[in-house]
C-alpha positions as CSV (number, residue, x, y, z in Angstrom):
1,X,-9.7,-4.7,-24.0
2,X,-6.4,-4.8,-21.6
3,X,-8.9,-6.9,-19.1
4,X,-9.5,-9.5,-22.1
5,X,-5.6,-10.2,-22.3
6,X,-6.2,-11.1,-18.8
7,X,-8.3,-14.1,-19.7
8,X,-5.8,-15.2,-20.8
9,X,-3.7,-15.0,-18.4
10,X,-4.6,-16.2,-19.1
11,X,-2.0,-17.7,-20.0
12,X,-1.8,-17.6,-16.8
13,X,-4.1,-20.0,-17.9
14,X,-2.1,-21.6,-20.1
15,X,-1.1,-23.5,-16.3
16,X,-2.3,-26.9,-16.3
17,X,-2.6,-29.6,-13.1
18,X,-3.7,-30.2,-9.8
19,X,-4.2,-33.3,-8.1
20,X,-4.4,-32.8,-4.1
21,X,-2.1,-34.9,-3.4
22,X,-0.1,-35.2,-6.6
23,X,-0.7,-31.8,-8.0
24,X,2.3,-29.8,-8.2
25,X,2.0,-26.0,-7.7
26,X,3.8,-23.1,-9.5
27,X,4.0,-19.4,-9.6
28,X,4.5,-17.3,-12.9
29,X,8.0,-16.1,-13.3
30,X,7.0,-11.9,-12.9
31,X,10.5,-11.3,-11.7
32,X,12.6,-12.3,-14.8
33,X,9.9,-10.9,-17.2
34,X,8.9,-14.6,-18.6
35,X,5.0,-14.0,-18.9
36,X,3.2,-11.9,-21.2
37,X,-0.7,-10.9,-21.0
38,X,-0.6,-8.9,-24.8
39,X,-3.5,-7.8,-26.7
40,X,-4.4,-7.0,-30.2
41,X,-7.2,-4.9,-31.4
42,X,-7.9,-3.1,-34.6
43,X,-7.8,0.5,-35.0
44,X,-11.1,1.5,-37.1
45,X,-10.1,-1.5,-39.7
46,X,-7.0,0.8,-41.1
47,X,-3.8,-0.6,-38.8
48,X,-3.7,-3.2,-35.8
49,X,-3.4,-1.6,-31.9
50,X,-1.0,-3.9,-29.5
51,X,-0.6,-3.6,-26.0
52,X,0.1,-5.6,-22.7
53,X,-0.6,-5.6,-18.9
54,X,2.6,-5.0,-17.3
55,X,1.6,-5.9,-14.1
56,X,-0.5,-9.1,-13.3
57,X,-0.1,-12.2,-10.9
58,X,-0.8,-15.7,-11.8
59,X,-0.3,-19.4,-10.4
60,X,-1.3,-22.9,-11.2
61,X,-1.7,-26.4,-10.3
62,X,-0.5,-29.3,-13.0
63,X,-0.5,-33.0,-12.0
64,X,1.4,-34.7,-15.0
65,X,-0.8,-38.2,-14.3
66,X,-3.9,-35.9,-14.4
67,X,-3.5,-33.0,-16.6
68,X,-7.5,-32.8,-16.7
69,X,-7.2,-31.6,-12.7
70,X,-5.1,-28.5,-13.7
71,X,-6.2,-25.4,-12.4
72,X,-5.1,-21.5,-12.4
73,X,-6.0,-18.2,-11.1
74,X,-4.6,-15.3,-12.5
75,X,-5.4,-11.5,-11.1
76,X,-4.3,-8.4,-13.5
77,X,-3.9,-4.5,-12.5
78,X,-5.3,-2.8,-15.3
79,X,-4.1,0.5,-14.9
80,X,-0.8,-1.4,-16.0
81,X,-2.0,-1.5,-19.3
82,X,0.5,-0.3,-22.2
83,X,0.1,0.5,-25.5
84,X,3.2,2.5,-25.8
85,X,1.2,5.9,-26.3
86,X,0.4,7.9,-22.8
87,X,-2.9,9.8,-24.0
88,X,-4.4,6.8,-25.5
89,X,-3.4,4.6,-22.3
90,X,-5.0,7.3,-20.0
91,X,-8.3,7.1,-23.1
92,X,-8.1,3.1,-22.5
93,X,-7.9,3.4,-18.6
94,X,-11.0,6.1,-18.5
95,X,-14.9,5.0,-18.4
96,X,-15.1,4.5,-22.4
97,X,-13.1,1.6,-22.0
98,X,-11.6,-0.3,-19.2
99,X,-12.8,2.5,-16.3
100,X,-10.2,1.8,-14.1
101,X,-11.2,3.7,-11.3
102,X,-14.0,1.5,-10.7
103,X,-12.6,-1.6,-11.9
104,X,-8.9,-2.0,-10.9
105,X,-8.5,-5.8,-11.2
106,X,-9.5,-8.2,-13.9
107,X,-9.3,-11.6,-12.8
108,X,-9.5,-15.2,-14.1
109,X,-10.2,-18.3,-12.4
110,X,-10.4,-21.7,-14.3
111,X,-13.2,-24.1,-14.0
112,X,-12.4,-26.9,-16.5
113,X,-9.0,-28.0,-18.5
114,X,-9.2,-30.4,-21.4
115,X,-5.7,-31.5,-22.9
116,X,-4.9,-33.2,-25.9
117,X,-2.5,-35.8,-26.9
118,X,-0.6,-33.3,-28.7
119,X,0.4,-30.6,-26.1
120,X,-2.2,-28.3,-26.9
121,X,-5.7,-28.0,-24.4
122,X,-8.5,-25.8,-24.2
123,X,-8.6,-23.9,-21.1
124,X,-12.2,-22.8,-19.8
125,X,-13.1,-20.1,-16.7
126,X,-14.4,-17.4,-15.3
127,X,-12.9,-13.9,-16.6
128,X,-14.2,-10.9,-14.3
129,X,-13.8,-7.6,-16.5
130,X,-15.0,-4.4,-16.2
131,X,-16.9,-5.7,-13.9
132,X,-18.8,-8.4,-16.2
133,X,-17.9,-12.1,-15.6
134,X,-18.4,-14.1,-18.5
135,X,-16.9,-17.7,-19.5
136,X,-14.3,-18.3,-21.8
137,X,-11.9,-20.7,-23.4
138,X,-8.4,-20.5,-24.5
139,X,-6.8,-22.3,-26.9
140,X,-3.9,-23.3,-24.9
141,X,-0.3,-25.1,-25.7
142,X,2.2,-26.8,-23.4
143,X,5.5,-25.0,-24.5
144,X,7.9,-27.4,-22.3
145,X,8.5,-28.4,-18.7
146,X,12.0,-29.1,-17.3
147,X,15.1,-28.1,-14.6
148,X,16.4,-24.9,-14.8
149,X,20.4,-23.8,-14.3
150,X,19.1,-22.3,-10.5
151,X,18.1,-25.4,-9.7
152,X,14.3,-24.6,-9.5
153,X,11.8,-26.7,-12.1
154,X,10.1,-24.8,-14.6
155,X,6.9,-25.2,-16.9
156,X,5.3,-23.1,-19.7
157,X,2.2,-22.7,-22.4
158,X,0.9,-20.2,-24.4
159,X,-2.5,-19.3,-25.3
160,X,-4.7,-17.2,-26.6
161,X,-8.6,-16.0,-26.9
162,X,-10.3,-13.4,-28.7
163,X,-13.3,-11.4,-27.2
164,X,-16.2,-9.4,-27.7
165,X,-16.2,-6.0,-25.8
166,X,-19.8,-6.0,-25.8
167,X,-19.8,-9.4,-23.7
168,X,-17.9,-7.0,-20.6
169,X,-20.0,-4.1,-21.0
170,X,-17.4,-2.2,-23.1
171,X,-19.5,-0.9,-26.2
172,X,-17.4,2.3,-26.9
173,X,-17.5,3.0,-31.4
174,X,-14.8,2.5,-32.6
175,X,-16.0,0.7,-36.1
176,X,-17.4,-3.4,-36.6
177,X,-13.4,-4.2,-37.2
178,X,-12.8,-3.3,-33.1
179,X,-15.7,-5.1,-31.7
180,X,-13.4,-7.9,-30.6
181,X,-9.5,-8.4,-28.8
182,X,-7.4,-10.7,-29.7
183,X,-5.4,-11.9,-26.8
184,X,-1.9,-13.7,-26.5
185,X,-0.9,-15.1,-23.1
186,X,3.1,-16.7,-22.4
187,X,3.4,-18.3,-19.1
188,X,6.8,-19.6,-17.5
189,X,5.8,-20.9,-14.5
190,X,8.4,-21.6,-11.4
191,X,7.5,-25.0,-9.1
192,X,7.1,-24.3,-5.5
C-alpha cells in the first residue's frame, strides 16, 4: 500500500514540463519537509488506516510553453513507511504486504502528461511496486509557481490515485473494503 502512495509521488508526479531546450528542471523540497507521499486505506470497513513514506526522492521537468512535455521520476524507500504504530509498520514492511526485504524501492516514472485549462492534469506512468509495474494516472493539480524569500523559484501540485493491491501482487485478506489505497501526493518543487 505504502508503494502505491509512491505513484503518486507521485506527486512527485504532480511535476509537470520539459522541453530540451526550454524545459526547466526542479527537485522536490525533502529538506524543509514540503512533499508528502500519504496513503489511506480501510481497516476491515470499521475505521480508515493513514500513513506516509517518510523518505522518497523526486524531480521534474515543466516547460510553461509546453506543459504536455512535463516529465517526473520519483523513487521511494519503503521501509520509510509510517503509520504511526511500530508492530503494524514492521506487519506492513514484511512479505504479506509490501516485503521489503525484497523490494526496497518503489519507483515511478512518467510517460505522458495531459493538462487542462484549469490547473488540473492527469498524470500517466510507470509505478514499479512490489515488484509489479503497472500504469497509472493521477489526477493531478498545479498548486502555484513563483519566487521564494531565498531567492530560489518554486512550483507545486498535488495529486492523488487510488489502487488495487491485487494489480502489485499484494492479495493479503483484509476484507472487500481494503482491496484498494487511496493515495495523496503534495509536491513543492525547488528550480535548479
Amino acid at each position: 500500500m505504502k508503494t502505491l502512495m509512491l505513484a503518486a509521488v507521485i506527486a512527485a508526479t504532480l511535476t509537470t514540463g520539459i522541453s530540451n531546450a526550454k524545459a526547466d528542471d526542479y527537485v522536490i523540497d525533502i529538506e524543509g519537509q514540503h512533499a508528502f507521499i500519504q496513503f489511506k486505506i480501510s481497516h476491515m470497513g470499521y475505521s480508515w488506516l493513514l500513513g506516509e513514506f517518510t523518505d522518497f526522492e523526486s524531480s521534474f521537468s515543466y516547460d510553461e510553453a509546453n506543459p504536455s512535455a512535463a516529465k517526473v521520476s520519483v523513487t521511494i524507500d519503503t521501509n520509510s513507511l509510517d503509520s504511526n504504530h511500530a508492530e503494524r509498520d514492521k506487519h506492513l514492511r514484511g512479505e504479506d504486504f509490501l516485503d521489503t526485504a525484497s523490494y526496497p524501492e518503489a519507483t515511478f516514472v512518467s510517460t505522458s502528461y495531459s493538462p487542462n485549462e484549469d490547473g488540473t492534469a492527469a498524470l500517466t506512468g510507470d509505478l514499479t511496486l512490489h515488484g509489479v509495474t503497472q500504469s497509472i494516472t493521477i489526477d493531478v493539480r498545479e498548486v502555484g509557481a513563483g519566487n521564494d524569500p531565498w531567492g530560489g523559484f518554486r512550483r507545486g501540485f498535488e495529486g492523488s490515485t487510488t489502487l488495487t493491491l491485487a494489480d502489485f501482487g499484494i492479495d493479503y485478506d483484509l476484507g472487500p473494503a481494503a482491496r484498494t489505497v487511496e493515495m495523496y501526493l503534495s509536491i513543492e518543487g525547488v528550480r535548479q
